[in-house]
C-alpha positions in Angstrom: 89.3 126.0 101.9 88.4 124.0 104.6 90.4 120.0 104.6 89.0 117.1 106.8 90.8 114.4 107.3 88.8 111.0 108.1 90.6 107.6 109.7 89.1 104.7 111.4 91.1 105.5 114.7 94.6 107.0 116.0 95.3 103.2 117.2 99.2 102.3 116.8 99.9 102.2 112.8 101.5 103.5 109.7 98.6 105.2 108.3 97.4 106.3 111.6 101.2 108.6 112.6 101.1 109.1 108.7 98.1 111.6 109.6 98.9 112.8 112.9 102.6 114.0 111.3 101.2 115.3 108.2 98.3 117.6 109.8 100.3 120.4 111.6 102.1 120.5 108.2 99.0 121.7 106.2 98.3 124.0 108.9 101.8 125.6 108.7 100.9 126.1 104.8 98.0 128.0 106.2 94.8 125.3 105.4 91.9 124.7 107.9 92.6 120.9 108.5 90.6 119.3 111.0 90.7 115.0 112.0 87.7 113.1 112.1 87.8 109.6 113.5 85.2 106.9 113.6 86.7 105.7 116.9 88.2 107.1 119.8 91.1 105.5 121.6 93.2 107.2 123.9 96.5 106.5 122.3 99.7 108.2 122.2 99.2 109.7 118.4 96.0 110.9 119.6 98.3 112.6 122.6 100.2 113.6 120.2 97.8 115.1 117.9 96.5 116.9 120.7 100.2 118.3 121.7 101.1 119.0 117.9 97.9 120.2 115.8 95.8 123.3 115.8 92.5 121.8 114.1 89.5 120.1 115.8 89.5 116.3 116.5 86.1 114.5 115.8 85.2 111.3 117.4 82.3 109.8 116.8 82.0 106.1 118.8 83.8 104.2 121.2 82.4 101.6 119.7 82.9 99.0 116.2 84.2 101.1 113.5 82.3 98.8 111.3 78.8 99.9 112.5 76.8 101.7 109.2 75.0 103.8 111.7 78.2 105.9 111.6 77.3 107.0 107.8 74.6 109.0 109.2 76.4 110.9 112.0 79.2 111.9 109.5 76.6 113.3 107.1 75.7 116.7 109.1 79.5 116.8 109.5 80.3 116.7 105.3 78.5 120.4 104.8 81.4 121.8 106.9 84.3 121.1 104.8 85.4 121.4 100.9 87.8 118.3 100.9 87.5 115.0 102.9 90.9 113.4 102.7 90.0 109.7 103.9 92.3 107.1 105.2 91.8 102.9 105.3 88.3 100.8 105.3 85.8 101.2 106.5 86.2 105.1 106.6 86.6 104.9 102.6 83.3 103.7 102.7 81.1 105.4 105.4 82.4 108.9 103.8 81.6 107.8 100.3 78.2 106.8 101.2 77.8 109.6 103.2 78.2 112.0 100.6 75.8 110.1 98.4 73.1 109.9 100.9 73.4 113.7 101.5 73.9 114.7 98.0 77.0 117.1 99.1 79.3 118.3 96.4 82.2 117.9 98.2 85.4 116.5 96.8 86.8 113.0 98.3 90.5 112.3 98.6 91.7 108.8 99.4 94.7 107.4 100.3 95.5 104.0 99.5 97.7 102.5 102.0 98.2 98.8 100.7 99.2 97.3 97.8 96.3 94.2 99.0 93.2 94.1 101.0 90.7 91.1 101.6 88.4 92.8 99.8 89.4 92.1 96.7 89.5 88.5 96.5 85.8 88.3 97.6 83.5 87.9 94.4 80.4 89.7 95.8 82.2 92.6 97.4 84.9 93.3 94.8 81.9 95.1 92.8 81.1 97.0 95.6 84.4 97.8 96.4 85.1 99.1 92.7 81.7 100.9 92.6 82.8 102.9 96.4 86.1 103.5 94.2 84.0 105.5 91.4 83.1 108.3 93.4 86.6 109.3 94.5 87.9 112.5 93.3 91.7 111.3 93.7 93.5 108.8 95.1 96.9 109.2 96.1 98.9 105.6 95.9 101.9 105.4 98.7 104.1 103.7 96.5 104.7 102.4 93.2 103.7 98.7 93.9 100.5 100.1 95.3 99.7 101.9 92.4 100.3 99.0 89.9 97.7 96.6 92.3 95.1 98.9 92.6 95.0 100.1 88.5 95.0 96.5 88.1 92.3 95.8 90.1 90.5 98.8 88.9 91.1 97.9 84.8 91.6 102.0 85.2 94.9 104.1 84.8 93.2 107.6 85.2 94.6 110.8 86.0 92.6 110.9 89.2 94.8 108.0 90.3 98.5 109.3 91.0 101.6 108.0 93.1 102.4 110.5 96.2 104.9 108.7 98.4 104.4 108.6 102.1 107.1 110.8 104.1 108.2 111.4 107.3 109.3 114.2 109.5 113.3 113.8 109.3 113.7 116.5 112.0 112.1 113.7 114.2 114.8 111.1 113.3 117.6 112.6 112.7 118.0 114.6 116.2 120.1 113.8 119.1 118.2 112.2 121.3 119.7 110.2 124.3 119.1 106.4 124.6 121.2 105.5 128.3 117.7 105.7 129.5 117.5 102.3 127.7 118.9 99.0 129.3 117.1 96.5 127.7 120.2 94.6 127.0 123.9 94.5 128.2 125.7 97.3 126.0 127.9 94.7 124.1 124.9 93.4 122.6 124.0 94.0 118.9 119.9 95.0 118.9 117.3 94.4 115.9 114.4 96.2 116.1 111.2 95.6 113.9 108.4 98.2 114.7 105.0 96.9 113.7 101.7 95.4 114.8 101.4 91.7 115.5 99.3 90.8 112.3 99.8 87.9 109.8 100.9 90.6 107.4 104.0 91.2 108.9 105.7 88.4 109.7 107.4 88.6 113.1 108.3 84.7 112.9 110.4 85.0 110.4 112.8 87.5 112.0 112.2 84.9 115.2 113.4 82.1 113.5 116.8 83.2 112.2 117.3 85.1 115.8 117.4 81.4 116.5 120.4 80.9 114.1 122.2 84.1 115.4 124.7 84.4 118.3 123.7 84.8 121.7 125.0 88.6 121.7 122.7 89.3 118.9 119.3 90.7 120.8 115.9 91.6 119.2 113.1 94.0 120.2 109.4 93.5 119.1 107.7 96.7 119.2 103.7 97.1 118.5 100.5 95.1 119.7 97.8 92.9 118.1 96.2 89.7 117.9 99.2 87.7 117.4 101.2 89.0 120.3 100.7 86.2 122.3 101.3 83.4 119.4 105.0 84.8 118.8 105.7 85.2 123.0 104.7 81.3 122.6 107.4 81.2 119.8 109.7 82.8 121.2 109.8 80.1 124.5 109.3 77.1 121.6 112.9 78.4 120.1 114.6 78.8 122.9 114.7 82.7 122.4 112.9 83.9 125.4 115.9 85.9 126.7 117.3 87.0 123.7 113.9 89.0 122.5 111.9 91.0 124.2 108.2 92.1 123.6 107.8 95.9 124.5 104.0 96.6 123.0 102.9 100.4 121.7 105.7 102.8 122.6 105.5 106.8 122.0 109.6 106.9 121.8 109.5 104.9 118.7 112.1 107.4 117.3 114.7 107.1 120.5 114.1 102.9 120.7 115.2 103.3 116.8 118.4 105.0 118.2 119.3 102.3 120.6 118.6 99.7 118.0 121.7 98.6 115.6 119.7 97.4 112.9 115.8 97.9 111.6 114.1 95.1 110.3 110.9 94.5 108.6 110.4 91.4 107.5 106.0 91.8 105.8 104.3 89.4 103.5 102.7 92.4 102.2 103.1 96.5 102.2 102.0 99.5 100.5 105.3 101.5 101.4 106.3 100.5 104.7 106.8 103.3 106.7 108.5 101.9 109.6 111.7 100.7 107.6 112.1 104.1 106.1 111.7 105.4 109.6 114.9 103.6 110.9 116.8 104.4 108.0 115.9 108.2 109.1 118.0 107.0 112.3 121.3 106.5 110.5 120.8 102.7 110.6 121.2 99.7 108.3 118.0 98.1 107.0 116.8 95.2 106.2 113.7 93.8 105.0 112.1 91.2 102.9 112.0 91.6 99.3 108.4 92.4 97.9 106.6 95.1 96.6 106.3 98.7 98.1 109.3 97.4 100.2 111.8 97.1 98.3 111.0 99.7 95.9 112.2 101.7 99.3 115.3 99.4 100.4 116.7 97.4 97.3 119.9 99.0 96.6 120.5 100.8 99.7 120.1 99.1 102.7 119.9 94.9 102.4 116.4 92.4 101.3 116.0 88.5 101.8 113.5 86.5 100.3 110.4 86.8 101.8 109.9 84.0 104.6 113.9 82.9 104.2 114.7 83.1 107.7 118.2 81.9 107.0 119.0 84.0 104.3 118.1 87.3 106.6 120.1 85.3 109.6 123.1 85.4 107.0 122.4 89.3 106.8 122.1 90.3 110.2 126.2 88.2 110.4 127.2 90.5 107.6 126.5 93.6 108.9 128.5 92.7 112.3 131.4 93.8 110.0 132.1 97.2 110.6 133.1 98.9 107.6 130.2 97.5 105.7 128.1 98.3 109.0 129.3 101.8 108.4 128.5 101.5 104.1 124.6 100.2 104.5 124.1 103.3 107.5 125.2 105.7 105.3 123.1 104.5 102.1 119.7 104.5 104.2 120.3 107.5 105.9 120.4 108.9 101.9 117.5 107.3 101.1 115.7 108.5 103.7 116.1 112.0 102.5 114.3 111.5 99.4 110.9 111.4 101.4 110.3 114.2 103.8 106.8 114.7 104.8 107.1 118.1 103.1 107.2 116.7 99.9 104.3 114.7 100.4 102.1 117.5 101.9 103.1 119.5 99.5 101.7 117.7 96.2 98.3 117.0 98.4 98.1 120.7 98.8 98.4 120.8 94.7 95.2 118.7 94.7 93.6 119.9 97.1 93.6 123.5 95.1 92.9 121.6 91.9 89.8 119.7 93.2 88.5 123.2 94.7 88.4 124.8 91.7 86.8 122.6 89.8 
Protein backbone atom coordinates (compact mmCIF):
# COMPACT_ATOMS: atom_id res chain seq x y z
CA UNK A 1 0.00 0.00 0.00
CA UNK A 2 1.42 2.94 -1.14
CA UNK A 3 0.27 6.49 1.26
CA UNK A 4 0.89 10.09 -0.09
CA UNK A 5 0.56 12.66 1.92
CA UNK A 6 -0.38 16.23 0.12
CA UNK A 7 0.08 19.89 2.03
CA UNK A 8 0.17 23.28 0.59
CA UNK A 9 3.84 23.80 1.98
CA UNK A 10 6.26 22.82 5.02
CA UNK A 11 6.00 26.78 5.95
CA UNK A 12 6.08 27.28 9.87
CA UNK A 13 2.56 25.77 11.29
CA UNK A 14 0.58 23.24 13.19
CA UNK A 15 -0.60 21.16 10.40
CA UNK A 16 2.60 21.59 8.50
CA UNK A 17 5.10 19.75 11.85
CA UNK A 18 1.74 17.72 12.35
CA UNK A 19 3.00 15.91 8.91
CA UNK A 20 6.57 16.11 9.03
CA UNK A 21 6.36 14.19 12.81
CA UNK A 22 3.80 11.79 11.80
CA UNK A 23 5.53 10.49 8.41
CA UNK A 24 8.71 8.60 9.83
CA UNK A 25 6.01 7.03 12.12
CA UNK A 26 4.09 5.31 9.29
CA UNK A 27 7.22 4.27 7.90
CA UNK A 28 8.39 2.57 11.14
CA UNK A 29 4.90 0.62 10.88
CA UNK A 30 6.32 -0.47 7.57
CA UNK A 31 3.94 1.78 4.92
CA UNK A 32 5.37 3.42 1.71
CA UNK A 33 4.58 7.20 2.72
CA UNK A 34 5.83 9.71 0.47
CA UNK A 35 5.01 14.03 0.94
CA UNK A 36 3.75 15.94 -1.75
CA UNK A 37 3.76 19.67 -1.55
CA UNK A 38 2.26 22.33 -3.77
CA UNK A 39 4.99 24.70 -2.77
CA UNK A 40 8.52 24.52 -1.89
CA UNK A 41 9.98 26.59 0.86
CA UNK A 42 13.22 25.92 2.33
CA UNK A 43 12.13 25.75 5.91
CA UNK A 44 13.33 24.02 8.87
CA UNK A 45 10.38 21.18 8.86
CA UNK A 46 11.35 20.67 5.34
CA UNK A 47 15.13 20.30 6.90
CA UNK A 48 13.67 18.31 9.09
CA UNK A 49 11.72 16.09 6.95
CA UNK A 50 14.70 15.65 5.00
CA UNK A 51 16.87 14.64 8.32
CA UNK A 52 13.92 12.42 9.71
CA UNK A 53 11.89 10.53 6.78
CA UNK A 54 12.67 7.86 4.34
CA UNK A 55 9.97 8.58 1.60
CA UNK A 56 10.23 10.93 -1.43
CA UNK A 57 9.36 14.77 -1.16
CA UNK A 58 7.35 16.16 -4.16
CA UNK A 59 7.39 19.87 -4.92
CA UNK A 60 5.63 21.01 -7.54
CA UNK A 61 5.91 25.25 -7.71
CA UNK A 62 7.71 27.85 -6.16
CA UNK A 63 5.08 29.75 -7.00
CA UNK A 64 1.02 30.64 -5.61
CA UNK A 65 -0.38 27.58 -4.12
CA UNK A 66 -3.54 28.87 -5.38
CA UNK A 67 -2.79 28.44 -9.11
CA UNK A 68 -5.41 25.52 -10.71
CA UNK A 69 -2.70 24.75 -13.10
CA UNK A 70 -1.35 22.63 -10.19
CA UNK A 71 -4.51 20.16 -10.59
CA UNK A 72 -2.94 18.95 -13.74
CA UNK A 73 0.64 18.32 -12.60
CA UNK A 74 -0.69 16.31 -9.57
CA UNK A 75 -2.77 14.10 -11.86
CA UNK A 76 0.20 11.88 -13.44
CA UNK A 77 1.32 11.76 -9.86
CA UNK A 78 -2.30 10.16 -8.33
CA UNK A 79 -1.76 6.65 -10.39
CA UNK A 80 1.32 6.15 -8.12
CA UNK A 81 -0.33 5.79 -4.87
CA UNK A 82 -3.48 3.89 -3.19
CA UNK A 83 -4.23 6.59 -0.46
CA UNK A 84 -3.81 10.45 -0.75
CA UNK A 85 -3.87 11.73 2.82
CA UNK A 86 -4.44 15.65 2.18
CA UNK A 87 -3.90 18.44 4.50
CA UNK A 88 -5.56 22.34 4.50
CA UNK A 89 -7.03 24.37 1.32
CA UNK A 90 -6.27 24.59 -1.44
CA UNK A 91 -4.57 21.05 -1.44
CA UNK A 92 -8.19 19.64 -0.42
CA UNK A 93 -9.19 20.86 -3.52
CA UNK A 94 -6.52 20.45 -6.35
CA UNK A 95 -6.36 16.59 -5.22
CA UNK A 96 -10.09 16.17 -5.27
CA UNK A 97 -10.34 17.62 -8.65
CA UNK A 98 -7.55 15.90 -9.68
CA UNK A 99 -8.86 12.57 -9.13
CA UNK A 100 -12.07 13.53 -10.85
CA UNK A 101 -10.38 14.83 -13.93
CA UNK A 102 -8.29 11.63 -14.11
CA UNK A 103 -10.93 9.22 -13.17
CA UNK A 104 -8.43 7.43 -10.62
CA UNK A 105 -9.94 5.14 -8.02
CA UNK A 106 -7.90 6.09 -5.42
CA UNK A 107 -9.05 6.74 -1.92
CA UNK A 108 -8.80 10.47 -0.42
CA UNK A 109 -8.05 11.06 3.28
CA UNK A 110 -8.52 14.59 4.70
CA UNK A 111 -7.66 16.09 7.59
CA UNK A 112 -9.55 18.87 8.93
CA UNK A 113 -7.46 21.15 10.80
CA UNK A 114 -9.98 23.94 11.99
CA UNK A 115 -13.04 24.17 13.57
CA UNK A 116 -13.72 27.54 10.85
CA UNK A 117 -12.59 28.58 7.50
CA UNK A 118 -13.69 31.60 5.28
CA UNK A 119 -15.09 29.44 3.18
CA UNK A 120 -17.95 28.75 4.78
CA UNK A 121 -19.53 32.00 5.24
CA UNK A 122 -19.33 32.79 1.52
CA UNK A 123 -22.77 31.87 -0.15
CA UNK A 124 -21.49 30.93 -3.64
CA UNK A 125 -18.56 28.90 -2.46
CA UNK A 126 -20.02 27.05 0.50
CA UNK A 127 -21.75 24.68 -2.25
CA UNK A 128 -18.66 24.18 -3.78
CA UNK A 129 -16.93 23.67 -0.79
CA UNK A 130 -19.60 20.90 0.44
CA UNK A 131 -19.67 19.40 -3.11
CA UNK A 132 -15.24 19.05 -2.91
CA UNK A 133 -16.35 17.46 0.67
CA UNK A 134 -18.53 14.60 -1.22
CA UNK A 135 -15.82 12.91 -2.74
CA UNK A 136 -13.72 12.29 0.44
CA UNK A 137 -13.35 8.82 1.52
CA UNK A 138 -12.65 9.92 5.33
CA UNK A 139 -12.03 12.71 7.15
CA UNK A 140 -10.36 12.69 10.24
CA UNK A 141 -11.52 15.84 12.64
CA UNK A 142 -8.48 17.02 15.14
CA UNK A 143 -10.76 17.59 17.88
CA UNK A 144 -14.03 17.41 19.19
CA UNK A 145 -15.08 21.07 18.52
CA UNK A 146 -13.94 20.53 14.98
CA UNK A 147 -15.95 17.70 14.41
CA UNK A 148 -19.21 19.29 15.80
CA UNK A 149 -18.54 22.60 13.06
CA UNK A 150 -17.84 20.69 10.23
CA UNK A 151 -21.07 18.01 10.68
CA UNK A 152 -22.91 21.07 11.11
CA UNK A 153 -21.91 22.63 8.26
CA UNK A 154 -22.06 19.46 6.38
CA UNK A 155 -26.02 18.64 7.70
CA UNK A 156 -23.99 14.96 7.69
CA UNK A 157 -22.84 12.79 10.70
CA UNK A 158 -21.45 9.85 8.62
CA UNK A 159 -19.27 7.19 9.52
CA UNK A 160 -16.69 8.46 6.97
CA UNK A 161 -16.45 11.48 9.36
CA UNK A 162 -14.56 10.47 12.72
CA UNK A 163 -12.58 12.39 15.49
CA UNK A 164 -8.67 11.28 15.48
CA UNK A 165 -6.92 13.78 17.77
CA UNK A 166 -3.73 15.36 16.75
CA UNK A 167 -0.51 14.10 18.77
CA UNK A 168 2.84 14.75 19.24
CA UNK A 169 6.06 13.10 19.63
CA UNK A 170 6.53 13.21 23.66
CA UNK A 171 10.15 11.86 23.28
CA UNK A 172 10.64 15.34 21.66
CA UNK A 173 9.43 17.21 24.79
CA UNK A 174 9.97 15.55 27.49
CA UNK A 175 13.96 15.14 27.01
CA UNK A 176 16.65 16.97 28.75
CA UNK A 177 17.67 19.38 26.64
CA UNK A 178 19.94 22.33 27.86
CA UNK A 179 18.55 25.92 27.70
CA UNK A 180 21.91 28.16 29.20
CA UNK A 181 22.39 28.61 25.57
CA UNK A 182 19.41 31.04 26.02
CA UNK A 183 19.78 34.64 27.51
CA UNK A 184 17.08 36.38 26.33
CA UNK A 185 16.30 37.63 29.71
CA UNK A 186 18.11 38.10 33.10
CA UNK A 187 17.50 34.60 34.97
CA UNK A 188 15.26 36.09 37.66
CA UNK A 189 12.80 36.79 35.16
CA UNK A 190 9.50 34.79 34.83
CA UNK A 191 9.17 34.04 30.68
CA UNK A 192 5.61 33.47 28.66
CA UNK A 193 5.96 31.98 25.59
CA UNK A 194 3.18 31.75 22.85
CA UNK A 195 4.36 29.83 19.72
CA UNK A 196 2.26 30.73 16.71
CA UNK A 197 2.06 32.66 13.43
CA UNK A 198 1.17 36.32 13.41
CA UNK A 199 -2.45 35.95 12.00
CA UNK A 200 -5.74 37.54 13.29
CA UNK A 201 -6.70 34.08 14.48
CA UNK A 202 -4.46 33.99 17.14
CA UNK A 203 -4.50 36.83 18.99
CA UNK A 204 -1.04 38.03 20.09
CA UNK A 205 -2.56 41.46 21.39
CA UNK A 206 -4.32 40.09 23.86
CA UNK A 207 -1.42 38.32 25.66
CA UNK A 208 0.35 42.02 24.90
CA UNK A 209 -2.04 43.84 26.61
CA UNK A 210 -2.12 42.21 30.06
CA UNK A 211 1.91 41.93 29.78
CA UNK A 212 1.18 45.60 30.08
CA UNK A 213 -0.63 44.99 33.48
CA UNK A 214 2.13 42.46 34.70
CA UNK A 215 5.41 43.30 36.64
CA UNK A 216 8.37 44.37 35.05
CA UNK A 217 10.15 40.87 35.96
CA UNK A 218 7.44 39.12 34.01
CA UNK A 219 9.04 38.74 30.26
CA UNK A 220 7.29 37.46 27.04
CA UNK A 221 8.56 35.69 23.95
CA UNK A 222 6.66 35.88 20.56
CA UNK A 223 7.62 33.07 18.51
CA UNK A 224 6.39 32.52 14.67
CA UNK A 225 6.08 35.01 11.46
CA UNK A 226 3.31 36.43 9.38
CA UNK A 227 1.51 39.37 8.16
CA UNK A 228 0.86 40.85 11.39
CA UNK A 229 4.34 40.79 12.80
CA UNK A 230 5.01 44.17 12.31
CA UNK A 231 1.39 45.52 13.68
CA UNK A 232 2.15 43.81 17.26
CA UNK A 233 6.24 45.17 17.18
CA UNK A 234 4.09 48.58 16.66
CA UNK A 235 2.10 47.47 19.82
CA UNK A 236 4.43 46.47 21.63
CA UNK A 237 6.33 50.24 21.56
CA UNK A 238 2.48 51.89 21.88
CA UNK A 239 2.32 49.92 25.48
CA UNK A 240 5.35 50.63 26.59
CA UNK A 241 6.46 46.89 26.41
CA UNK A 242 9.23 47.05 23.97
CA UNK A 243 11.82 45.68 26.52
CA UNK A 244 9.77 43.37 28.23
CA UNK A 245 8.84 41.26 24.85
CA UNK A 246 10.80 40.11 22.38
CA UNK A 247 9.91 39.05 18.80
CA UNK A 248 12.13 35.90 17.79
CA UNK A 249 10.31 34.81 14.28
CA UNK A 250 10.42 30.89 12.93
CA UNK A 251 12.73 28.99 15.31
CA UNK A 252 13.66 25.07 14.70
CA UNK A 253 14.33 24.72 18.79
CA UNK A 254 10.82 25.31 19.42
CA UNK A 255 11.05 22.33 21.88
CA UNK A 256 14.31 23.80 23.90
CA UNK A 257 12.68 27.75 23.85
CA UNK A 258 9.61 25.76 25.43
CA UNK A 259 12.08 24.64 28.21
CA UNK A 260 13.38 28.12 28.99
CA UNK A 261 9.86 29.43 29.06
CA UNK A 262 7.93 29.35 32.52
CA UNK A 263 4.62 29.44 31.22
CA UNK A 264 2.90 28.55 27.55
CA UNK A 265 0.35 30.66 26.39
CA UNK A 266 -2.11 30.68 23.55
CA UNK A 267 -4.37 33.05 23.63
CA UNK A 268 -6.62 32.16 19.56
CA UNK A 269 -9.99 33.47 18.55
CA UNK A 270 -10.30 30.30 16.82
CA UNK A 271 -8.62 26.51 16.76
CA UNK A 272 -9.13 23.16 15.63
CA UNK A 273 -6.94 21.55 18.51
CA UNK A 274 -4.21 23.77 19.01
CA UNK A 275 -1.15 22.01 18.88
CA UNK A 276 1.23 24.43 20.22
CA UNK A 277 -0.41 24.55 23.87
CA UNK A 278 -0.38 20.82 24.06
CA UNK A 279 3.19 21.05 23.00
CA UNK A 280 4.28 23.14 26.07
CA UNK A 281 2.39 21.16 28.39
CA UNK A 282 4.71 18.17 26.90
CA UNK A 283 7.48 20.47 28.50
CA UNK A 284 6.36 20.04 32.07
CA UNK A 285 4.80 23.62 32.02
CA UNK A 286 1.70 25.42 33.12
CA UNK A 287 -0.70 26.43 30.42
CA UNK A 288 -2.89 28.83 29.68
CA UNK A 289 -5.07 29.76 26.96
CA UNK A 290 -8.28 31.31 26.04
CA UNK A 291 -11.42 29.51 26.49
CA UNK A 292 -13.04 28.34 23.16
CA UNK A 293 -13.51 25.32 21.28
CA UNK A 294 -10.76 22.71 20.31
CA UNK A 295 -8.85 24.68 23.11
CA UNK A 296 -10.20 24.07 25.93
CA UNK A 297 -11.42 20.71 25.16
CA UNK A 298 -7.38 20.28 25.62
CA UNK A 299 -6.73 22.65 28.67
CA UNK A 300 -10.01 23.16 30.77
CA UNK A 301 -9.35 21.32 33.92
CA UNK A 302 -5.76 20.93 33.72
CA UNK A 303 -3.83 23.66 33.07
CA UNK A 304 -5.70 27.42 33.40
CA UNK A 305 -8.45 29.41 30.42
CA UNK A 306 -9.57 33.20 30.33
CA UNK A 307 -12.20 34.45 28.40
CA UNK A 308 -11.30 34.93 25.11
CA UNK A 309 -10.04 38.62 24.43
CA UNK A 310 -9.98 39.32 28.54
CA UNK A 311 -6.60 40.56 28.72
CA UNK A 312 -7.04 41.23 32.41
CA UNK A 313 -8.50 38.13 33.39
CA UNK A 314 -5.30 36.16 31.78
CA UNK A 315 -3.02 39.06 33.50
CA UNK A 316 -4.71 37.91 36.82
CA UNK A 317 -3.55 34.21 35.71
CA UNK A 318 -0.12 34.72 34.82
CA UNK A 319 0.09 36.56 38.98
CA UNK A 320 -1.40 33.31 40.23
CA UNK A 321 0.84 30.97 38.93
CA UNK A 322 4.00 33.13 40.41
CA UNK A 323 2.96 31.08 43.55
CA UNK A 324 4.91 28.24 43.71
CA UNK A 325 3.01 25.42 45.07
CA UNK A 326 0.28 25.98 42.61
CA UNK A 327 3.05 26.73 39.93
CA UNK A 328 4.16 23.17 40.79
CA UNK A 329 0.06 21.75 40.74
CA UNK A 330 -0.83 23.28 37.08
CA UNK A 331 2.90 21.66 35.74
CA UNK A 332 2.09 18.49 36.91
CA UNK A 333 -1.61 18.40 35.52
CA UNK A 334 -0.43 19.37 31.77
CA UNK A 335 2.34 17.35 31.76
CA UNK A 336 -0.61 14.40 32.42
CA UNK A 337 -2.59 15.66 29.85
CA UNK A 338 -0.06 15.65 27.53
CA UNK A 339 0.32 12.03 27.71
CA UNK A 340 -3.02 11.25 26.55
CA UNK A 341 -1.97 12.22 22.88
CA UNK A 342 1.18 10.72 21.60
CA UNK A 343 1.59 10.85 17.90
CA UNK A 344 1.49 7.01 18.07
CA UNK A 345 -1.93 7.02 18.88
CA UNK A 346 -2.80 9.10 16.21
CA UNK A 347 -0.85 7.20 13.48
CA UNK A 348 -2.03 4.39 14.67
CA UNK A 349 -5.98 4.75 13.98
CA UNK A 350 -4.88 6.41 10.33
CA UNK A 351 -3.16 3.15 9.74
CA UNK A 352 -6.73 1.48 10.71
CA UNK A 353 -8.23 3.51 7.74
CA UNK A 354 -5.85 3.37 5.65
CA UNK A 355 -6.24 -0.72 5.60
CA UNK A 356 -10.05 -0.22 5.61
CA UNK A 357 -10.19 2.20 2.66
CA UNK A 358 -7.76 -0.42 0.65
CA UNK A 359 -9.84 -3.11 0.92
CA UNK A 360 -12.72 -1.83 -0.05
Amino acid sequence: MKILHVINSLDMGGAERLVVESIPFYQRHGLDVDLLVLKKTNSSFYQKFERKALGKFIALTKGSVYNPVLIFKIIPILKKYDIIHTHLFPALYWVVLARIFSRRRCKVVYTEHSTYNRRRDIFGLRYFDKWIYSFLNYIGCISEATYENLTNYLHSKSADIGVIYNGINLEEFTATNSISKFDFFDKNSFVLIQVSSFREQKDQQTLMRSLSLLPDDIKLLLVGDGTLRSFHEELAKELHIENKVKFLGNRSDVSDLLKYADVCILSSNHEGFGLAILEGMACGKPCIASDIPGLSEIVKGFGLVFKNGDYKALADLVIKLKEEAFYNMIAQRCLDRAKDFSIENMVSKYITIYHSLNEK
